[in-house]
N, C-alpha and C positions, 0 to 999 in steps of 0.2 A: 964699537960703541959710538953715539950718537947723540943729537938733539937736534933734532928736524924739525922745520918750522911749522907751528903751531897752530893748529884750527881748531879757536875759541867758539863755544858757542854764547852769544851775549846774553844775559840774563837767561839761565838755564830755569832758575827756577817758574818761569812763567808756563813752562812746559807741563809743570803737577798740574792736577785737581785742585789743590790749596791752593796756586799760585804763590806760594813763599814756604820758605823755611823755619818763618819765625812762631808757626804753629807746628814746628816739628813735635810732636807726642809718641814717642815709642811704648809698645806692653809686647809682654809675652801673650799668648795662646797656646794653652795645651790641650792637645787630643791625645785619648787613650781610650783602647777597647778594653769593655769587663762582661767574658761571656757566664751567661746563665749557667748554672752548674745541672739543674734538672731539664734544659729546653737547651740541647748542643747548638742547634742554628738560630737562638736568639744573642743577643745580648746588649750589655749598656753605651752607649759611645757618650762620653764624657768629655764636657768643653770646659776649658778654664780659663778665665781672662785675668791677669795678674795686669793692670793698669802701673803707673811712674807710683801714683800715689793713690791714695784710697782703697777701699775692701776690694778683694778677692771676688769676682763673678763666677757661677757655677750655675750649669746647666745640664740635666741628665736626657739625652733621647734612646729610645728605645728602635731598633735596628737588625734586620733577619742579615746575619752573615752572609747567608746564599742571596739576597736581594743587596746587599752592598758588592759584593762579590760582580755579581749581573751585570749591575751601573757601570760600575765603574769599567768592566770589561766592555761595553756597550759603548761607552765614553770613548775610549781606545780608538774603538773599531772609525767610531766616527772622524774623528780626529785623523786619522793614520791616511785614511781614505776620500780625507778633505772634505768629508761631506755635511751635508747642514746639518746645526745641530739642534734646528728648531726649538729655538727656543720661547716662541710664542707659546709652546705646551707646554707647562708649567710640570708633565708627569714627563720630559724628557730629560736624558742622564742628566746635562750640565745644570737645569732647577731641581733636579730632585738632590744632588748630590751637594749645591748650594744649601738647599735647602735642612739636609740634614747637621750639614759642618758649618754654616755661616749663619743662617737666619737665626736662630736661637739665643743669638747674642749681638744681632747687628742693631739691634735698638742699644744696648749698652757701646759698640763702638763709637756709635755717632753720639749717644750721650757727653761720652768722654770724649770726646775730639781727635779719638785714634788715627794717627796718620801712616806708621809703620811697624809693622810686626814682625815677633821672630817666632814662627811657628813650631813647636816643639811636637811629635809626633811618633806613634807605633809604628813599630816593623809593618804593621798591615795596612800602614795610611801612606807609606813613605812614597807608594807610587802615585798619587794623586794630584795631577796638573792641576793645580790651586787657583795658578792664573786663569784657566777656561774656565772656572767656574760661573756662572750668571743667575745672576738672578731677577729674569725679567725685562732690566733697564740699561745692564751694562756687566762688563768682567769684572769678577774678584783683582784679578789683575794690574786693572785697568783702575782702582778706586783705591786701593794698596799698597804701598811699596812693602815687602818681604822678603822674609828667607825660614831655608828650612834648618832643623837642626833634628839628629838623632837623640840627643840628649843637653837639658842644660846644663849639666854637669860640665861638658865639655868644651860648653861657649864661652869665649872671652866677654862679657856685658859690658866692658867699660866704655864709652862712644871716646873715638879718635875724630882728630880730624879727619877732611875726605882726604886729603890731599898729604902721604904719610910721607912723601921727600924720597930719598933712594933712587935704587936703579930699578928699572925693569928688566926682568930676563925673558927673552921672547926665543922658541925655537921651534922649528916648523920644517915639515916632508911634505913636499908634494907628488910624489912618486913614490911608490912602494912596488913590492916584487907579490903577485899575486891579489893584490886589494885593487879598490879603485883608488883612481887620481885624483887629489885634492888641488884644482888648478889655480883656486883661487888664496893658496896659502901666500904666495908672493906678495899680493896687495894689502893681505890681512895682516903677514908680517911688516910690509911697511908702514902703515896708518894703524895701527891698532896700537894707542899709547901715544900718542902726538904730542902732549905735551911734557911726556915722562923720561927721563935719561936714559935711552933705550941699548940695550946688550942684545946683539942677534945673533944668533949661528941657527941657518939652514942648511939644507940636505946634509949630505955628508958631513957639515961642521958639528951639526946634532948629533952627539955622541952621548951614551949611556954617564960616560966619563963629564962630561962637560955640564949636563946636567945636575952628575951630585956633587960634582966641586963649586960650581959658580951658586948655587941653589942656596947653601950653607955659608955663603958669604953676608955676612950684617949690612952690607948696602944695599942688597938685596932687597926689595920689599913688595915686587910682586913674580909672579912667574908664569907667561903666557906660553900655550902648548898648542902649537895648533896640526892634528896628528892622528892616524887611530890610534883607540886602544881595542883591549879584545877581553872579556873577562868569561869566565869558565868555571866552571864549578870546583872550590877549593879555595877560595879566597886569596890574598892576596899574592902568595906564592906560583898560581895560577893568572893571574891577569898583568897581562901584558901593552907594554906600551912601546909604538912604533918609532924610531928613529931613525936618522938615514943609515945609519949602519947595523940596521936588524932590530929585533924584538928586548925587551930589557925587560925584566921583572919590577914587579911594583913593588914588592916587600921590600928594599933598599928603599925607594920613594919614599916610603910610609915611615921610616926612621931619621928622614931627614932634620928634623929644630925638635926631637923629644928630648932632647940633652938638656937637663934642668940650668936655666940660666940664660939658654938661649933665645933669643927676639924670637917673637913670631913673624913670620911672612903674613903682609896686611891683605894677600888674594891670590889663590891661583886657581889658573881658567885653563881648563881641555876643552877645545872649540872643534871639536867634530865627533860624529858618532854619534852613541846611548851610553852615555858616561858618570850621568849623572846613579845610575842604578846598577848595581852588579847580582850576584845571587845572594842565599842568605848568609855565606859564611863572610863577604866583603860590602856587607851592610847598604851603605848607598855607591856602591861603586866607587870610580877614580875620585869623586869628590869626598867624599867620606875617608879615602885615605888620605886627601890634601888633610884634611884637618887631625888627622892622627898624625900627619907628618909635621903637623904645627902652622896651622892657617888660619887666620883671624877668619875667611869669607874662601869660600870655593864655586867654581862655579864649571855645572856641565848640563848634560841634554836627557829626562826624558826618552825620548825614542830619535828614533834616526830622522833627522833634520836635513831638509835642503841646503845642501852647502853653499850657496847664492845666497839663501836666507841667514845663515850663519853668519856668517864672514862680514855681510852687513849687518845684521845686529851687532856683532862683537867691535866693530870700528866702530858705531854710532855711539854704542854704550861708552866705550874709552872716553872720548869725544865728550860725555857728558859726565864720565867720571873725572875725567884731567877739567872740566869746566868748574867743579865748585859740587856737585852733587854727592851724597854718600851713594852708596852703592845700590841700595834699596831701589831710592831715588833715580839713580839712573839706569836702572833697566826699565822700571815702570816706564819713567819718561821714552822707551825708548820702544816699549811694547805702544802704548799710545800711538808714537810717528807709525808703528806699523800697521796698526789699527787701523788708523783714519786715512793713511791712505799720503800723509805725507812724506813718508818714506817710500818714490816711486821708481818706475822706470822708463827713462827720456832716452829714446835713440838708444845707445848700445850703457849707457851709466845709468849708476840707479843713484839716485839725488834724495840727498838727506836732511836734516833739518838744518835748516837756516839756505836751503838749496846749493850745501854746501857737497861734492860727489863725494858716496861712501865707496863704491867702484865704477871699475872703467873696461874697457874697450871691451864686454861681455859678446861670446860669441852667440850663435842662431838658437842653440838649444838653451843656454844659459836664461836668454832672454824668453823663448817661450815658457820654459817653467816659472818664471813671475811675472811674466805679464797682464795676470787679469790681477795683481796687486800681495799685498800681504795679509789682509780683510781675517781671514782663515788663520784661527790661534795653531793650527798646525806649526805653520812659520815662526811662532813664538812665544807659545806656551810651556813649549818643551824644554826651553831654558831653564833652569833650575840657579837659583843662588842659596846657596848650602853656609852656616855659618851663620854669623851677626849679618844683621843687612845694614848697617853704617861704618 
């Protein structure tokens, strides 16, 4: 265990859209599908804005399953494939799909001053990158801080501070038997948490064991994973998560803080893979179990993400969550740095906000796969934050 010195970033919040925190406004948003009982491929999609204060907003659109279906598969392809997603044509995926789930209420966000939301959402919306969303002038992503939740029933709403004290538990494989090599878990384990009282065990020290004893320790307050997992059909007894000494089931994970009485863990992050989804019997995947296993905030990927990309977002975010940011907060801010282009790559480091380096000594192929930038929500759409987003 640890506490390695510390890279601040100074006034984080100038990083938002708002520029401050002092118009923090949080609301729920809830999506739900209600199909037609006489037309199988039509039905209703239902938005709801539940604001801090004031009435309830409700909005009904009308929506062909097989044409949501389309999109959003269309959306993927683009995405997966890096390619444009044109969105000067207001009929392509990322504005139509804005256009269905955002626009309908985006005059009621900006009325209200909404600055972060906890998206509450169907089995059939669960996969939808929210961040790529655009509409015309910029990302949902990028104008939002959020998170997802399968149900609010199961969300803690109370706002903590950002900054919840404890230890961090960090453990991470960079080698496995038959998968590919994760090269960059070493730098990730060491900057990922800078300012946080960090506990590590890699390779071999990551042990099935070590995880559910230290995990269930009350100093405990976050849990970073950085690892495959592998999910299969059959929910959690089937999805499996990599350590240095072989495959561990997740059904153990999943029962870790449901003992009535016990803290919640304030975040835990699986930073490699398509983690953030699993099939329909393990709901949102490895994140969705974090919060069955008692997680105020989870966070995984979407689809399979460039581990370059990864590794530096998840240090950048730290960085801006040990800064002062909720959580929301600090991945927007950190989808932004990638955005715009200030999170780059110089010589063999990729340099991050405040030109402070997120990594280093990256080798020939490392660096050709990001060097025309992070521009391309591939790189950072696929992040997922599951849970309260503060």
């Amino acid at each position: 265990m640890d506490n390695r010195a510390a890279v601040r970033i100074q006034d984080p919040e100038r990083l938002l859209p708002q520029k401050s925190l002092a118009t923090y406004t949080p609301a729920i948003l809830r999506f739900s599908f209600t199909k037609k009982d006489d037309e199988p491929d039509k039905s209703f999609l239902d938005l709801t804005l539940i604001p801090p204060e004031g009435e309830v907003v409700g909005r009904r659109v009308s929506v062909g399953v097989g044409e949501f279906a389309s999109l959003l598969r269309r959306f993927y392809q683009q995405l997966a494939r890096q390619e444009s997603l044109n969105i000067a044509n207001p009929a392509s995926p990322a504005r139509r799909l804005h256009a269905l789930l955002i626009a309908p209420l985006q005059q009621d966000l900006e009325a209200l001053g909404i600055s972060t939301l906890l998206i509450s959402v169907d089995a059939g919306l669960q996969a939808v990158p929210f961040a790529a969303l655009h509409d015309g002038t910029g990302f949902f992503g990028s104008r939002y801080a959020f998170s997802i939740t399968p149900s609010i029933a199961l969300t803690p709403l109370d706002v903590v501070q950002a900054d919840p004290g404890g230890t961090q538990l960090s453990l991470g494989v960079s080698e496995f038997d038959g998968l590919a090599p994760l090269p960059l878990v070493p730098q990730e384990m060491e900057r990922a948490g800078d300012l946080s009282t960090v506990e590590r065990h890699t390779e071999e020290a990551f042990t099935p064991d070590t995880l559910l004893t230290r995990a269930v320790d009350p100093s405990i307050k976050r849990v970073h994973l950085a690892t495959h997992a592998e999910f299969l059909p059959g929910g959690p007894d089937k999805a499996r998560l990599m350590t240095g000494q072989g495959p561990m089931s997740l059904r153990e994970f999943a029962a870790l803080r449901q003992r009535e009485g016990a803290d919640l863990l304030d975040l835990v992050v699986l930073s490699a893979c398509r983690t953030a989804l699993g099939d329909q019997d393990s709901e949102l995947g490895f994140a969705g179990l974090a919060l069955q296993a008692g997680a105020r905030s989870a966070m995984g990927s979407l689809w399979y993400v460039d581990d370059v990309a990864t590794s530096a977002l998840m240090i950048q975010f730290y960085r801006l969550l040990d800064s002062g940011l909720p959580k929301g907060e600090a991945l927007q801010a950190t989808r932004l740095a990638m955005a715009d282009g200030t999170i780059r790559l110089e010589g063999d480091q990729l340099i991050g906000i405040d030109g402070v380096p997120l990594l280093t000594n990256l080798n020939t192929l490392q660096r050709r796969r990001v060097g025309r930038g992070f521009q391309h929500p591939f790189f950072w759409g696929g992040i997922a934050l599951l849970g309260t987003p503060w």
